[in-house]
C-alpha positions as semicolon CSV with decimal commas, in nm:
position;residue;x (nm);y (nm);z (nm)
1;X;-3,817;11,700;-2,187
2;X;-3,580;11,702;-2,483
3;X;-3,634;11,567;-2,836
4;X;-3,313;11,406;-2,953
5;X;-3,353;11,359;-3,350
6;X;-2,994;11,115;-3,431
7;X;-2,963;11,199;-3,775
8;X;-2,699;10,954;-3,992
9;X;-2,354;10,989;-4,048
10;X;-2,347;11,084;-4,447
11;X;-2,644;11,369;-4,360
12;X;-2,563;11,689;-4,630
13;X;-2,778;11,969;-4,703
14;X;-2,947;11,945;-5,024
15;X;-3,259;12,099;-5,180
16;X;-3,488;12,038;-4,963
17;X;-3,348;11,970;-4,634
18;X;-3,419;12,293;-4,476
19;X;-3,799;12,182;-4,568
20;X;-3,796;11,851;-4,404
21;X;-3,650;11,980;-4,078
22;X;-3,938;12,229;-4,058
23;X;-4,219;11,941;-4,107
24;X;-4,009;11,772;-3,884
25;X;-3,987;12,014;-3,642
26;X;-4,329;12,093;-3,663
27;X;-4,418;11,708;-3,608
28;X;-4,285;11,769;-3,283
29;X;-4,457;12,069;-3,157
30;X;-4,782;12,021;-3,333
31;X;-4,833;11,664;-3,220
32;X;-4,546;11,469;-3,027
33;X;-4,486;11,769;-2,808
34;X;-4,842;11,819;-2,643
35;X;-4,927;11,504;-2,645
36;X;-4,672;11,481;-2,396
37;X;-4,770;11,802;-2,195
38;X;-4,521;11,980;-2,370
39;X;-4,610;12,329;-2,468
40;X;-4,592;12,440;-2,861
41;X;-4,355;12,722;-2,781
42;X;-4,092;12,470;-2,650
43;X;-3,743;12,610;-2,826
44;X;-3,583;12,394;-3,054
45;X;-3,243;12,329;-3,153
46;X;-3,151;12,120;-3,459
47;X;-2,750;12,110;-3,447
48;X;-2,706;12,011;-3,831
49;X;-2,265;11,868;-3,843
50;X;-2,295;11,723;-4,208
51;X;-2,046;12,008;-4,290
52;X;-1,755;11,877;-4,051
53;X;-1,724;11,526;-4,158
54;X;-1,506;11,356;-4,382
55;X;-1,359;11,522;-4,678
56;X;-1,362;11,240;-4,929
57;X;-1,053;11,282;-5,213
58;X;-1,151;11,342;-5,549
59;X;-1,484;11,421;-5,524
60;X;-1,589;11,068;-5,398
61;X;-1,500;10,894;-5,734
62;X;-1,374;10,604;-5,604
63;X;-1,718;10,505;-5,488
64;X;-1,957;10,239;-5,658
65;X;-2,265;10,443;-5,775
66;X;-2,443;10,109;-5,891
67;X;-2,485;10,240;-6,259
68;X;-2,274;10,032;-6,478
C-alpha cells in the first residue's frame, strides 16, 4: 500500500524541511504503517518538485507581504 503525502504548490526547502520530512516519514513507519500491517522497512520515496516551479521576476517583489 502506498502513502501519497500531496504537499502544496509554493513548497521550498528551508531550514528545517529536511527535519520535518524525517518526523514525517517516521510518522508513517513508526505508527500509520503497522497499524496497517505494513512492515517498518517499507521503502519510501518523498519526490520533493519545489525546485521546478515558477520562477517569479524580481525576486517576488511585487507581492503583498502584509507589513505596511
Amino acid at each position: 500500500m502506498p502513502f501519497v503525502v500531496v504537499h502544496g504548490v509554493n513548497t521550498r526547502k528551508y531550514a528545517a524541511y529536511e527535519i520535518e520530512v524525517g518526523i514525517r516519514d517516521g510518522f508513517l513507519k513508526d505508527y500509520v504503517g503497522p497499524s496497517r500491517g505494513i512492515p517498518k522497512d517499507l521503502l519510501e520515496f518523498a519526490p520533493y518538485r519545489g525546485d521546478t516551479g515558477v520562477k517569479f521576476r524580481r525576486g517576488q517583489a511585487v507581492i503583498p507581504t502584509g507589513v505596511e
